[in-house]
Biotite code that builds the C-alpha atoms (Angstrom):
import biotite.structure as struc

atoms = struc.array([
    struc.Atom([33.447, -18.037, 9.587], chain_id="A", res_id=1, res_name="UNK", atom_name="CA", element="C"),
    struc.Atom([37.149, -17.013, 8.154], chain_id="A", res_id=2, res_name="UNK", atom_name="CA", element="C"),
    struc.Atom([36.328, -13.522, 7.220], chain_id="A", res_id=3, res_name="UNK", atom_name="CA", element="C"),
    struc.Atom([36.782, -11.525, 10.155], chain_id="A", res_id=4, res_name="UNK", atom_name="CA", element="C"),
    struc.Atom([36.000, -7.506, 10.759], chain_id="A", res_id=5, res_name="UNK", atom_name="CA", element="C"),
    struc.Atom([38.524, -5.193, 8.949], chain_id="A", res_id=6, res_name="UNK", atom_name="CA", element="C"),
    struc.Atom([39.453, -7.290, 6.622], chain_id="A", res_id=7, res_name="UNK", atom_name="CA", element="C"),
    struc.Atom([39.600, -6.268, 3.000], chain_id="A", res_id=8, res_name="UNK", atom_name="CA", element="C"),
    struc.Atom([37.169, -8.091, 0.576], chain_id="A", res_id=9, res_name="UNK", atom_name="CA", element="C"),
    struc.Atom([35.964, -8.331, -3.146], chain_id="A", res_id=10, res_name="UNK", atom_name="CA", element="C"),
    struc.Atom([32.211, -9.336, -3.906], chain_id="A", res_id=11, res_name="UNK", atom_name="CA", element="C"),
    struc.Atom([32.416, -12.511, -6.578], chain_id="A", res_id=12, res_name="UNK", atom_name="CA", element="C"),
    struc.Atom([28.756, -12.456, -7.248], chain_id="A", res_id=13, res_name="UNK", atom_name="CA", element="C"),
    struc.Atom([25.866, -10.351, -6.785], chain_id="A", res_id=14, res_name="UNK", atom_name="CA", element="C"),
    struc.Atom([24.674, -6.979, -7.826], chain_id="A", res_id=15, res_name="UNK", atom_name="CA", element="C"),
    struc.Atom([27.649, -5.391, -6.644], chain_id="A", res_id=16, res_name="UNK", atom_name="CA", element="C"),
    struc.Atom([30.404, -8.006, -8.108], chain_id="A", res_id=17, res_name="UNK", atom_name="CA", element="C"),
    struc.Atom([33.644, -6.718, -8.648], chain_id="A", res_id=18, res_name="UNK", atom_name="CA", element="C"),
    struc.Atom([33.487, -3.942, -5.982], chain_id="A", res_id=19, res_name="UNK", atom_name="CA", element="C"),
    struc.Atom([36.107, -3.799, -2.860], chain_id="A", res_id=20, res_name="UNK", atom_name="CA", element="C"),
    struc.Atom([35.255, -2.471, 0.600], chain_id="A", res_id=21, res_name="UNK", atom_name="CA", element="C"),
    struc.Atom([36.190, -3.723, 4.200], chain_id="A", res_id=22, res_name="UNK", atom_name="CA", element="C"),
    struc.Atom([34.195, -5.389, 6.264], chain_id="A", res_id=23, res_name="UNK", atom_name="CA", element="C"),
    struc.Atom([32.617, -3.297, 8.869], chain_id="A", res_id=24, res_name="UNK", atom_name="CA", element="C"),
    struc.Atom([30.801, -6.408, 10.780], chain_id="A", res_id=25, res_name="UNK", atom_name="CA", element="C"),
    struc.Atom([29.861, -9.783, 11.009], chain_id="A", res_id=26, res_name="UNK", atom_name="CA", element="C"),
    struc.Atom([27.097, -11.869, 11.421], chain_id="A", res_id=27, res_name="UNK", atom_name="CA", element="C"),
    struc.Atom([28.007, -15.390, 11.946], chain_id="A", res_id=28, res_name="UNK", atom_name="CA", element="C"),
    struc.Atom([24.799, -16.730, 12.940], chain_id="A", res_id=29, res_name="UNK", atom_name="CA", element="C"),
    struc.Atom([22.830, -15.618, 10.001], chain_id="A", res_id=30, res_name="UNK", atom_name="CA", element="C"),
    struc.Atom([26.444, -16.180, 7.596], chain_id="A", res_id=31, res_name="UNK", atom_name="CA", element="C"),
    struc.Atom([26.485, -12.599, 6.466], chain_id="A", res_id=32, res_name="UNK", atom_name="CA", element="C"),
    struc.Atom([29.384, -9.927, 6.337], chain_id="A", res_id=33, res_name="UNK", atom_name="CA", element="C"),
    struc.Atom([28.500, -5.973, 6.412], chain_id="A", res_id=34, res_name="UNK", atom_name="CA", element="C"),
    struc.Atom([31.059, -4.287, 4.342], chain_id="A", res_id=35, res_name="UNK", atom_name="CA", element="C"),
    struc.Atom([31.393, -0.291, 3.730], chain_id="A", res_id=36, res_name="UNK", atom_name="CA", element="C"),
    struc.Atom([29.718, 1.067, 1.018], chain_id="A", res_id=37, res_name="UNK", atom_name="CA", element="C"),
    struc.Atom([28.339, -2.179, -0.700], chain_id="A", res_id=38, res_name="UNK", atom_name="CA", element="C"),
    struc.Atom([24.816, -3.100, -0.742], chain_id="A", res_id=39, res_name="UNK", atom_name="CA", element="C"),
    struc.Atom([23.435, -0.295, -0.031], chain_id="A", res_id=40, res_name="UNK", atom_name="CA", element="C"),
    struc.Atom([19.424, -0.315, 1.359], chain_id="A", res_id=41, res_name="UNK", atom_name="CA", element="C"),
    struc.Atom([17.414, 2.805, 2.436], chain_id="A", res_id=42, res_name="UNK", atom_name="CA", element="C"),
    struc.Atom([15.384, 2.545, 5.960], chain_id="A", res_id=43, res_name="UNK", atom_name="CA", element="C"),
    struc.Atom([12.720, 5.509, 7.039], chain_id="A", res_id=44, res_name="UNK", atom_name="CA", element="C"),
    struc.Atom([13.452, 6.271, 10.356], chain_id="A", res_id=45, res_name="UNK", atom_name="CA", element="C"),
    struc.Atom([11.658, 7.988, 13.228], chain_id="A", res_id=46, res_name="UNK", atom_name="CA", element="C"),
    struc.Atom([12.357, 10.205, 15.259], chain_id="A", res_id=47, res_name="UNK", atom_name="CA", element="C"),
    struc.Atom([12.878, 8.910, 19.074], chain_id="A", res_id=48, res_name="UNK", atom_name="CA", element="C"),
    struc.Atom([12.292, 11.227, 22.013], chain_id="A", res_id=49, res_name="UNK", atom_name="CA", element="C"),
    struc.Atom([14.880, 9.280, 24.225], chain_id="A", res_id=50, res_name="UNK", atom_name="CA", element="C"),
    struc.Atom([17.435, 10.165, 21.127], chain_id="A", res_id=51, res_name="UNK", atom_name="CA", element="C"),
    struc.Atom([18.232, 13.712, 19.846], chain_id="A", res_id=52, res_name="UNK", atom_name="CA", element="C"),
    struc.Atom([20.978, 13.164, 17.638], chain_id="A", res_id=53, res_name="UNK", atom_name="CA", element="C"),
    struc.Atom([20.155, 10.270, 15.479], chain_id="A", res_id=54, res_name="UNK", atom_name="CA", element="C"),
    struc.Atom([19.639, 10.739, 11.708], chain_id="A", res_id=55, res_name="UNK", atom_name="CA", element="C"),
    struc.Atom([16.224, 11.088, 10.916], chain_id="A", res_id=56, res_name="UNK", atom_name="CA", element="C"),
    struc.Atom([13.930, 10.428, 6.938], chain_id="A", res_id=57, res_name="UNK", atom_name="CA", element="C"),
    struc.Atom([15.174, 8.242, 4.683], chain_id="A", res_id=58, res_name="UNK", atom_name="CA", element="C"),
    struc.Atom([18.833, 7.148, 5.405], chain_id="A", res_id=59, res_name="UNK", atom_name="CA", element="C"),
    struc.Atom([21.030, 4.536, 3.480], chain_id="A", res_id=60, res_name="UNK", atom_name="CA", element="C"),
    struc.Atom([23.329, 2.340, 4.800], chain_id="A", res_id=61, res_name="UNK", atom_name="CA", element="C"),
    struc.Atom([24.623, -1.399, 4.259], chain_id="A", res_id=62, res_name="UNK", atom_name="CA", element="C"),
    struc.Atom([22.939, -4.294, 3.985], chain_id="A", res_id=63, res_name="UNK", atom_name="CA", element="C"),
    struc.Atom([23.884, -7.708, 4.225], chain_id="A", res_id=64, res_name="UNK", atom_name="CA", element="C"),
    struc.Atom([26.118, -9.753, 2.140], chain_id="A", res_id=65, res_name="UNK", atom_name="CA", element="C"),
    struc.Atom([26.203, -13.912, 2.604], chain_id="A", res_id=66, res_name="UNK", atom_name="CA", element="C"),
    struc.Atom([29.911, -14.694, 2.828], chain_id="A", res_id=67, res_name="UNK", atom_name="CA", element="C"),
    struc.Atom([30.110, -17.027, 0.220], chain_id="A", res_id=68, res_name="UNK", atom_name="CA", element="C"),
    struc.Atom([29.471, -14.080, -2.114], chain_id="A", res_id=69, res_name="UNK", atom_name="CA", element="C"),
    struc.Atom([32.708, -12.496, -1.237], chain_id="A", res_id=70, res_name="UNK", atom_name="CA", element="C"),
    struc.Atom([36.052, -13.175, -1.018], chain_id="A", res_id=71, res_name="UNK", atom_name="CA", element="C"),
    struc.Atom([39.008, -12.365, 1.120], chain_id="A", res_id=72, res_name="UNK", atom_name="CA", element="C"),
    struc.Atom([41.925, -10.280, -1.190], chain_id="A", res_id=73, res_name="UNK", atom_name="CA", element="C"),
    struc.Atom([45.323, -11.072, -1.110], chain_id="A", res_id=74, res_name="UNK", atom_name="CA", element="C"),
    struc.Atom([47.365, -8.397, 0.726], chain_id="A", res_id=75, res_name="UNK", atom_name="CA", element="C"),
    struc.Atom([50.381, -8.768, -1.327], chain_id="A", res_id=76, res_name="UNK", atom_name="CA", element="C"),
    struc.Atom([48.606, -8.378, -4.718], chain_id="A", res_id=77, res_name="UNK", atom_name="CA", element="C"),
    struc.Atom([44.987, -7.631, -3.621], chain_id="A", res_id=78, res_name="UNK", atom_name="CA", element="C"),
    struc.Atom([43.400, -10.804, -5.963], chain_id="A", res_id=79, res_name="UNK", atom_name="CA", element="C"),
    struc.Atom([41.014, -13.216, -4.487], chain_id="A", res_id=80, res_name="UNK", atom_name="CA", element="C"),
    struc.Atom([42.113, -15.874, -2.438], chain_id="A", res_id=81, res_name="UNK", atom_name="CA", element="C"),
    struc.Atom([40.856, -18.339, 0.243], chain_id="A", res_id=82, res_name="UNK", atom_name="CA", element="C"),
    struc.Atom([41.820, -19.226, 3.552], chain_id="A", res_id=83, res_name="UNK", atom_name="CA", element="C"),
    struc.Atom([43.800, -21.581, 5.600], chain_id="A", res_id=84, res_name="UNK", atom_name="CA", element="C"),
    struc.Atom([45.280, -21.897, 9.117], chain_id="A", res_id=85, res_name="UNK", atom_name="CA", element="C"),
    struc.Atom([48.519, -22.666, 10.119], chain_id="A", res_id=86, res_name="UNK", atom_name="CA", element="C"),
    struc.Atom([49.984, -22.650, 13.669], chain_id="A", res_id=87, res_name="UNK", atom_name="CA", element="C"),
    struc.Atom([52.637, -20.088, 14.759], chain_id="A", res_id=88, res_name="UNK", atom_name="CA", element="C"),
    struc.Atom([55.596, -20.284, 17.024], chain_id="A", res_id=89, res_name="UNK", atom_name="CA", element="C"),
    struc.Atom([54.169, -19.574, 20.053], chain_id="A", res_id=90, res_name="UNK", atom_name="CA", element="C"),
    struc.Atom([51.283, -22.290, 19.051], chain_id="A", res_id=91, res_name="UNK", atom_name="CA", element="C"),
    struc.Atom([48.409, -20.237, 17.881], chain_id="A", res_id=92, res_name="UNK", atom_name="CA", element="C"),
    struc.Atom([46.439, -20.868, 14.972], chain_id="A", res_id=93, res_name="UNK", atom_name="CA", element="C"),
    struc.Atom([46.952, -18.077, 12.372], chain_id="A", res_id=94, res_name="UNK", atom_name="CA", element="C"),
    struc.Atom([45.258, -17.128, 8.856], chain_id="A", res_id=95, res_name="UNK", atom_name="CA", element="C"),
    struc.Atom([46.888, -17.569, 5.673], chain_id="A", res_id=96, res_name="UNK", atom_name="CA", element="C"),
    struc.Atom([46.212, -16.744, 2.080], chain_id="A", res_id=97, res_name="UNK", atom_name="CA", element="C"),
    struc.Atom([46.111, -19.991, -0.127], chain_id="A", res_id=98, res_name="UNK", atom_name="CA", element="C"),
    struc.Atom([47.337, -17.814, -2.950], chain_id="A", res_id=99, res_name="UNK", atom_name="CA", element="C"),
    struc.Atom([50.846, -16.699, -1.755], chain_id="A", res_id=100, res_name="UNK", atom_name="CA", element="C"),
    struc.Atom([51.139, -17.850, 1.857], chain_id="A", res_id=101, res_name="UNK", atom_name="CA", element="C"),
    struc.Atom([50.704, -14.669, 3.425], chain_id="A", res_id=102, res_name="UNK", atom_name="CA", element="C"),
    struc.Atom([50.098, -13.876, 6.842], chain_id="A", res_id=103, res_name="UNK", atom_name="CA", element="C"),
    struc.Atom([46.710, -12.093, 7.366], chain_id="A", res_id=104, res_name="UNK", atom_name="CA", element="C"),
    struc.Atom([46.494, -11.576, 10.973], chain_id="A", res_id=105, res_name="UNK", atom_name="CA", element="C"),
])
C-alpha cells in the first residue's frame, strides 16, 4: 500500500468526496486507510471494570475508508496525485508525486 500514516489525503469518491484529512492509520490487510474526521460511525460502548477512564454511551469516531477511494495530495499545490518510487543517493527507495516530482518522505 503507498499511502502511509500522516500523510495528507483527499477522498475521490464516496459519501465524503471532496473532504481532506490525514491519515491516522492503516490497514493493509483489509486495504483500508483511517483518516481524521472522515467517515464518521457511532459505536455504544460499555463500561469495563478493568478500565475507568474510557469514554462511555454512544461515541463517534472513524471508520474505514478502502484506499482506492482516496488519494494522496500534492504537497506543493495540495491536488491529487499518485505515486511512484525512485531511489535516493544513499540507495533507498523514496516516494514521489507523479504530478510535480516531489519528494513525500
Amino acid at each position: 500500500m503507498r499511502i502511509r500514516t500522516d500523510d495528507n489525503v483527499i477522498v475521490i469518491s464516496g459519501k465524503d468526496k471532496g473532504k481532506t484529512g490525514k491519515v491516522l492509520r492503516t490497514d493493509p490487510k483489509r486495504d483500508r486507510v483511517y483518516v481524521e474526521g472522515l467517515n464518521m460511525v457511532k459505536r455504544h460502548q460499555r463500561p469495563l471494570p478493568g478500565r475507568p477512564n474510557m469514554q462511555v454511551g454512544v461515541i463517534e469516531k472513524e471508520g474505514p475508508i478502502h484506499v482506492s477511494n482516496v488519494a494522496i495530495l500534492d504537497p506543493s499545490d495540495s491536488k491529487p496525485t499518485r505515486i511512484g518510487t525512485r531511489r535516493h543517493e544513499s540507495g533507498r527507495r523514496i516516494r514521489v508525486s507523479k504530478r510535480t516530482g516531489t519528494e513525500l518522505d
